[in-house]
N, C-alpha and C positions, 0 to 999 in steps of 0.2 A: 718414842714409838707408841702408837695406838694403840693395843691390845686389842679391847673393845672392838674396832673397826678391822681388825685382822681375823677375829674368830665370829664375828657377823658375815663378814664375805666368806668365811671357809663354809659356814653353814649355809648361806643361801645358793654358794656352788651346789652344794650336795640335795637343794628343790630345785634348779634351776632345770630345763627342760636340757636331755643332752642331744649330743649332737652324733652325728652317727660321721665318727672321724673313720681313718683309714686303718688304724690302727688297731680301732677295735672289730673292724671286718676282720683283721687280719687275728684279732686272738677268736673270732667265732672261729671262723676256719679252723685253726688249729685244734679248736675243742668240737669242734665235729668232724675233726678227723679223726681222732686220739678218744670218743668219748664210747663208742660202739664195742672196743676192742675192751677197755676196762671194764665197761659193765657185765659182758660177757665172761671175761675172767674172773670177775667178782661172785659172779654166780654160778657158774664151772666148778670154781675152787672149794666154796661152800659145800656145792653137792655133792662134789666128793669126797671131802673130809667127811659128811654125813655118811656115806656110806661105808667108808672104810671105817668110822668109828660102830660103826652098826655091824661090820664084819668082826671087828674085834671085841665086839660086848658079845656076838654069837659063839667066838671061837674060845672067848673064856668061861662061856657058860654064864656070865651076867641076866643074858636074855635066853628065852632054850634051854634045852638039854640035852642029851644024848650025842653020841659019835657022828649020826647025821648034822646034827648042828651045827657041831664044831666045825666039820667038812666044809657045811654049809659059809661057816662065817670065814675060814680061810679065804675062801674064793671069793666071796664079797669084800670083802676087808682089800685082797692082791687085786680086784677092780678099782675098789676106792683111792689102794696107793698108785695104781696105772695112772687115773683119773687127775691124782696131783702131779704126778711126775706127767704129764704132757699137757699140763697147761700151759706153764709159759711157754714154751715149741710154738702151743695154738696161739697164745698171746702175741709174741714177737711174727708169727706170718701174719694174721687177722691186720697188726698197728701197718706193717710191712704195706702192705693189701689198700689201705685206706688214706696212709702216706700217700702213694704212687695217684693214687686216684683224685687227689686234691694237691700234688703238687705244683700243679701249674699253675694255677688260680693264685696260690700262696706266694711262690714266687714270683709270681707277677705282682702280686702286690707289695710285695716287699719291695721290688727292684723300684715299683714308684713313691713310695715311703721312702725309701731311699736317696733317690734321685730330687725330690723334694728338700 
């Protein structure tokens, strides 16, 4: 066996111009379907955590002072854990939402990926 001539061709696969197969229509798809809903989540869940950690540096006194503060960081803090606690709810309808709306396209390509 060649070595040489097996890792020459695996390298010039990876310059060679590609080819825009079915399959890889079929993973864009899925990743714009699925890509919307994640970044969303990702950045949802960040600013929440921000907040609610900012409601609890208030409500211990970290940041602030006084009984106003702490009041104050309660109720930011009980936003921020709101904020985590219905993300993925929003995650799971949003992915839900954007499935449906690219199902077709996808199944039809699969069914000819398939049928191939």
């Amino acid at each position: 066996m060649n070595t040489d001539k097996i890792l020459a061709e695996s390298i010039a696969k990876d310059y060679a111009p590609k080819e825009n197969s079915k399959i890889m229509a079929l993973k864009k798809l899925d990743r714009k379907a699925k890509l919307p809903a994640t970044v969303f989540t990702y950045t949802f869940g960040i600013i929440a955590a921000l907040v609610a950690g900012t409601g609890m540096s208030l409500a211990m006194q970290v940041i602030g002072s006084g009984v106003a503060g702490m009041v104050a960081g309660i109720i930011i803090g009980i936003i921020g854990f709101a904020g985590c606690g219905v993300n993925y709810p929003i995650y799971k309808k949003m992915l839900e939402k954007n499935k449906s709306k690219y199902a077709f396209e996808i199944v039809q390509l699969a069914k000819e990926i398939s049928e191939s």
